[in-house]
N, C-alpha and C positions, 0 to 999 in steps of 0.2 A: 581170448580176452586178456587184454596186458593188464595187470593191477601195483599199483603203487604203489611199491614199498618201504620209500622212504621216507624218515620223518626229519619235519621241522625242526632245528633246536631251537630255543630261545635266544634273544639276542645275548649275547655274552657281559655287551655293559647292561643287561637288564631291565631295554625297554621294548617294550612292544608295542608294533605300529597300531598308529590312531588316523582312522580314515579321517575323521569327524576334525581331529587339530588339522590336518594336511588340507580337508578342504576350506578350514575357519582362512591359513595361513594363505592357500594360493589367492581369496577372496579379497582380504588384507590388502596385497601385492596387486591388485589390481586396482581396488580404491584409490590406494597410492599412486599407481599411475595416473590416473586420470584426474585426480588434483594435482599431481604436478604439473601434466598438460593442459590443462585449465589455467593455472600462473603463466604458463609460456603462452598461451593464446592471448594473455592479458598485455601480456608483453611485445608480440608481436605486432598485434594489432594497433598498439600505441607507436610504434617506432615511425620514423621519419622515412621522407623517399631519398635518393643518391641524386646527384644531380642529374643523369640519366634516365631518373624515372622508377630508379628500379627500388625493390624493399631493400631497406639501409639492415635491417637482419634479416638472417636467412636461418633455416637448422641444419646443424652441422654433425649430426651422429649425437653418441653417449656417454658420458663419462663411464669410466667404467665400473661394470657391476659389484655393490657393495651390500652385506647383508646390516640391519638394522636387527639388534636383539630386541622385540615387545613379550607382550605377557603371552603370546599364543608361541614363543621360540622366536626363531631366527626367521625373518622376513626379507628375500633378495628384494633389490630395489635398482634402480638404474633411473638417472638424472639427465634427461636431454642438455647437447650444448646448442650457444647458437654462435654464429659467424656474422661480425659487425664488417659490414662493406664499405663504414664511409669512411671520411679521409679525416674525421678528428683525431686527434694525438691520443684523446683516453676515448679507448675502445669499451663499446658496452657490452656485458657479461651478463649471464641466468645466472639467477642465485635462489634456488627456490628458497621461502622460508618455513614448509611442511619438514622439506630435507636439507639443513644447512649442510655443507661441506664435509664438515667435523660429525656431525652427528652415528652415532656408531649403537646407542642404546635409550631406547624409550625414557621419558620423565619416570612413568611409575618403577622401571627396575631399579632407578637410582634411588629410589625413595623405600625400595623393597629392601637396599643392599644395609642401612643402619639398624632397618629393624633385627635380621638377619645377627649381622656383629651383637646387636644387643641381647639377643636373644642368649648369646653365646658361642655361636660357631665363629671359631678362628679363621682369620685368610684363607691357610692351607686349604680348608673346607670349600671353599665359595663355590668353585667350580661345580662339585661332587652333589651340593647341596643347590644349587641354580638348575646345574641340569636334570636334578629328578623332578624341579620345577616347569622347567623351559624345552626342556629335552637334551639330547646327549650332543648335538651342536650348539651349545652355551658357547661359544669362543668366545674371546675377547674378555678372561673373566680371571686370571691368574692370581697368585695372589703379590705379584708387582704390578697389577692394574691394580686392586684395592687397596693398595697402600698410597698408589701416586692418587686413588680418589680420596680417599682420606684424608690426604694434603691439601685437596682444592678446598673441603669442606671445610679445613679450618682458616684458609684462605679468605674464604666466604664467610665467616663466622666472624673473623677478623674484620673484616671491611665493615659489618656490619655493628660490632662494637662500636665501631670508632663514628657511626653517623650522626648527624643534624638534628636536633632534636629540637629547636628555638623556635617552630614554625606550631609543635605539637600540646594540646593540651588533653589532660585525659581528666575524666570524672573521677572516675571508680577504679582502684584497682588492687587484684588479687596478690598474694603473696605467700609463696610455701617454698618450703627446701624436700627436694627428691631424693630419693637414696634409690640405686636400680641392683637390681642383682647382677648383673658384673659388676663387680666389686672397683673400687678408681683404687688407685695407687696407692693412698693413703685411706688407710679403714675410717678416719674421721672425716672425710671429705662428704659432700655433698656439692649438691647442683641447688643455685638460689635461682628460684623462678619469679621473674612478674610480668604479672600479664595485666592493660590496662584497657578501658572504655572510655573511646574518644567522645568528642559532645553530639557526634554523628550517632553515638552508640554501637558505633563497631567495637569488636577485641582486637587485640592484636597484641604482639610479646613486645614487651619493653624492654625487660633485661635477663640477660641468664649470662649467668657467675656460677663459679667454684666459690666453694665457702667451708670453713672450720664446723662442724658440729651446726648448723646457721646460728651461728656466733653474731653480738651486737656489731663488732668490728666489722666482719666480714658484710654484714647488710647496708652497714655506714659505709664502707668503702662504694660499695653497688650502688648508693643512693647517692653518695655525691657526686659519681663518674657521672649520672646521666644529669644532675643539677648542672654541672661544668658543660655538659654538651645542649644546652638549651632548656630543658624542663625545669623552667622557672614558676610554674605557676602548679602551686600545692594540690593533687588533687582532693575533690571534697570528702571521699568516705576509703578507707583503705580496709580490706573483710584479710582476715588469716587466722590462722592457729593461735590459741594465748601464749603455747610457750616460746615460738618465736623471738630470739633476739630482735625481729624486724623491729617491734614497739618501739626498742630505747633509741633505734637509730632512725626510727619514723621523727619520735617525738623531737631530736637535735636537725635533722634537716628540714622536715616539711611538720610544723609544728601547729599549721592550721587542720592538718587531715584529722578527720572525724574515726573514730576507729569501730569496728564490727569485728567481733569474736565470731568465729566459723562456728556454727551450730550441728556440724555434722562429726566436728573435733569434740565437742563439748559434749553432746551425746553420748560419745563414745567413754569419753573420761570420767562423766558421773555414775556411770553404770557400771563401769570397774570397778567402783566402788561400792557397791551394793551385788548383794546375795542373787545368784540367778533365778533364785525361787520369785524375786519381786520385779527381777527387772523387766517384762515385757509389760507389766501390768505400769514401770515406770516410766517406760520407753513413750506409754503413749500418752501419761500426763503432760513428758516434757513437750512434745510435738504441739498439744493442746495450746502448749506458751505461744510458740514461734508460726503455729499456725491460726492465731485467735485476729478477728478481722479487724481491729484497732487496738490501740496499743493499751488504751483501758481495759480490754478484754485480757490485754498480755500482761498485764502486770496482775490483775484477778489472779491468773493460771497459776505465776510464777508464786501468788500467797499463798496459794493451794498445794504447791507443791513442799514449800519448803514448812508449811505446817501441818502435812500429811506423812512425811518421810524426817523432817529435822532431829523428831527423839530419836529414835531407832539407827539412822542411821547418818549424821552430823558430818562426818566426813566429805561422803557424797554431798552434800545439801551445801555445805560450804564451799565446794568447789564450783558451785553453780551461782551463788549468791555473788563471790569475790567480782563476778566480770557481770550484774544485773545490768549495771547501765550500756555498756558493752555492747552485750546480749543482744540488748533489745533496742539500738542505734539506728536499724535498719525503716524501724518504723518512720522513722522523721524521714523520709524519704518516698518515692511516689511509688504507691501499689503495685504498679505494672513492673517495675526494678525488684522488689521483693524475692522472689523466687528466686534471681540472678545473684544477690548481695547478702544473705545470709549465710552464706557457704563458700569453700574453696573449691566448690566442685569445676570451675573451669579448668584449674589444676589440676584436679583429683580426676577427673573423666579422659584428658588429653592421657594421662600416666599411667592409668586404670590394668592397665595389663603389664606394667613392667616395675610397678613400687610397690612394697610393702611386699619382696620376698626375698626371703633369706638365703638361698640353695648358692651354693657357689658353683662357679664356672671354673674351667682349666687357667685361668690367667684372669690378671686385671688387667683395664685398663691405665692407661697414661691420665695426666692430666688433659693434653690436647685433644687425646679421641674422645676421653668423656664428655664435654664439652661440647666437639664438634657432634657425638651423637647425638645429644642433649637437643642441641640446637635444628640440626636436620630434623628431628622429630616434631620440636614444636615448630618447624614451620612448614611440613607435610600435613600439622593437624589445623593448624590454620587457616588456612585456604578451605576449610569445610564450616569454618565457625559462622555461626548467625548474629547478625543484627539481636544488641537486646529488647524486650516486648519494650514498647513504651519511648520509644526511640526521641519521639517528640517531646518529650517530658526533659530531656537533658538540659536544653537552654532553660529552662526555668531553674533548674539547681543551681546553674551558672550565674545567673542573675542574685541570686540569695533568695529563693523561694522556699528553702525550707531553714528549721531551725532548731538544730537541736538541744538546745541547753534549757529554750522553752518550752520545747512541745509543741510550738503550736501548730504546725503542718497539719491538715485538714486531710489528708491520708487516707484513703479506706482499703481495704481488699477487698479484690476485683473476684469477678463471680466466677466459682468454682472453675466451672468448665476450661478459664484461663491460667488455672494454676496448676505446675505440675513441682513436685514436691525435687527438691535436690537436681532441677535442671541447669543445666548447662546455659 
């Protein structure tokens, strides 16, 4: 009896085979095919006769075999042609649109590759760092293809700055300045985000800038590029950070917006200011405020607080008193918005994993990349955002159905089950 004595080594780039990807991938390649064949039966079956009688297209072989990088690795593919018979001057072509021409790497790997940069791994890396993702056939991934991608992104970011805005009006909209852990070129730099709520009640970004420390200047410049590009019409409530320069350069260009101080900014800042022996015990008076089911309930809270905590501890208490009217704007607006408009959290969730940390990276960023990642990001996180609750309630803002100066909005908070506390 012969016995085997040879052993296996490991593969040397140190992967080891995966029956389970190879049969995900060959399943893939098959799918593939058969919607591309599906467009050419659409195609065929539409075409015209030759004056002979005959199919004016016929198929004509394959273009040749080309791999498509997805999330499963590298996926070969092959694009039938066809052969136009008739005697017009412009001959007609397949062109599927599952597999354009160009097409060389899935939507999601492009949208993997920012986060990737952001994270901190350099060009040099991509390759090394994809394929322990995708497998050790990552081609197509050098790091002179991420730098020529990098150019389209800011290409694309480009085009997008400079659009049409005269056609848009927004209700609501957020405003904060990001800091990411790659570091930008200039340690005071920052990325100015705003993101807005059309009367449809969708979000969607409105602008993202470079900005000084978010400087007044820097927010005024941002706010009158996009005045200049159509957004002529004030929106009604604007929610962010108090210490935002955005205030002074809200109040010079859109001097009708109603202002809302971020309650999740504000939590944080009064509590820093109070001894950790008290603060969970103050944590939940202040919620008491911003979560009391009218705003007479919210103003009760806010005397409770500031006459339970004022001797002791003045500091704190003044920091929450300076912005009461502020504070509590949100009320004069319809119940179902509440959850959405007392916070920055549509900023603070899309960012949630890449702000508020200090570690540095091997290099910084340019001004261009950080930007361009900026922007790829928030418009990867976009395409997943939700309609706000209450979506119908917009036109009535529009209208002038609430009022903030009197109160008198009719207002309530909607029943528990509809409220989730800091959502998006």
């Amino acid at each position: 009896m012969t016995t085997n004595t040879i052993t296996q080594l490991p593969d040397p780039q140190g992967f080891a085979p995966d029956p389970l990807t190879e049969l995900l991938r060959s399943g893939a390649q098959r799918l593939i095919e058969q919607a591309v064949e599906a467009e050419l039966a659409v195609l065929l079956d539409a075409s015209d006769k030759t004056d002979d009688g005959r199919a004016r297209l016929v198929r004509h072989g394959h273009l040749p075999e080309r791999e498509v990088l997805t999330g499963i690795g590298a996926v070969p593919v092959k694009v039938p042609r066809v052969r136009d018979r008739g005697d017009d001057a412009e001959k007609v072509r397949f062109t599927s649109t599952i597999l354009p021409p160009y097409l060389r790497k899935a939507k999601s790997i492009e949208e993997l590759l920012p986060w990737l940069y952001l994270k901190g791994i350099s060009t040099g890396d991509f390759h090394e760092a994809l394929a322990a993702l995708l497998g050790p056939n990552a081609a197509g991934l050098s790091s002179t293809t991420i730098s020529r991608l990098k150019a389209d992104w800011w290409d694309e970011y480009d085009r997008w700055q400079r659009r049409d805005l005269s056609a848009r009006r927004f209700v609501y909209i957020w405003a904060d300045g990001v800091y990411f852990r790659p570091r930008m070129a200039e340690e005071k730099q920052c990325v100015l985000v705003l993101i807005g709520a059309d009367e449809w009640g969708r979000k969607e970004i409105i602008g993202v800038a470079d900005g000084y420390r978010e400087s007044t200047q820097s927010w005024r410049e941002l706010l009158l590029d996009l005045q200049r590009r159509g957004l002529t019409h004030a929106p009604d409530l604007a929610i962010g950070d108090g210490a935002l320069g955005f205030w002074n350069a809200l109040r010079e260009v859109f001097g009708a917006t109603k202002e809302q101080r971020c309650w999740f900014h504000k939590t944080g800042n009064v509590l820093n200011a109070m001894p950790r022996s008290v603060q969970v015990k103050a944590k939940g008076h202040l919620h008491d405020i911003w979560q009391a089911e009218t705003r007479v309930d919210a103003e009760a809270a806010f005397d409770f607080f500031v006459t339970t905590y004022g001797v002791k501890y003045d500091k704190a208490v003044a920091k929450l008193t300076k912005d009461r009217d502020v504070l509590l704007a949100f009320y004069d607006f319809p119940a179902e918005h509440w959850k959405h408009i007392r916070t920055t959290n549509p900023i603070e969730s899309t960012f949630a994993t890449v702000r508020h940390r200090t570690g540095k990276t091997k290099g910084c960023l340019s001004r261009k990349t950080g930007l361009a990642m900026a922007f790829k990001l928030m418009m990867s996180a976009q395409t997943k955002w939700r309609k706000l609750d209450g979506a119908n309630r917009m036109p009535e803002i529009i209208r002038g159905g609430v009022n903030s100066r009197t109160g008198s909005s009719n207002f309530k908070k909607p029943p528990d089950h509809a409220v989730t506390n800091f959502q998006a």
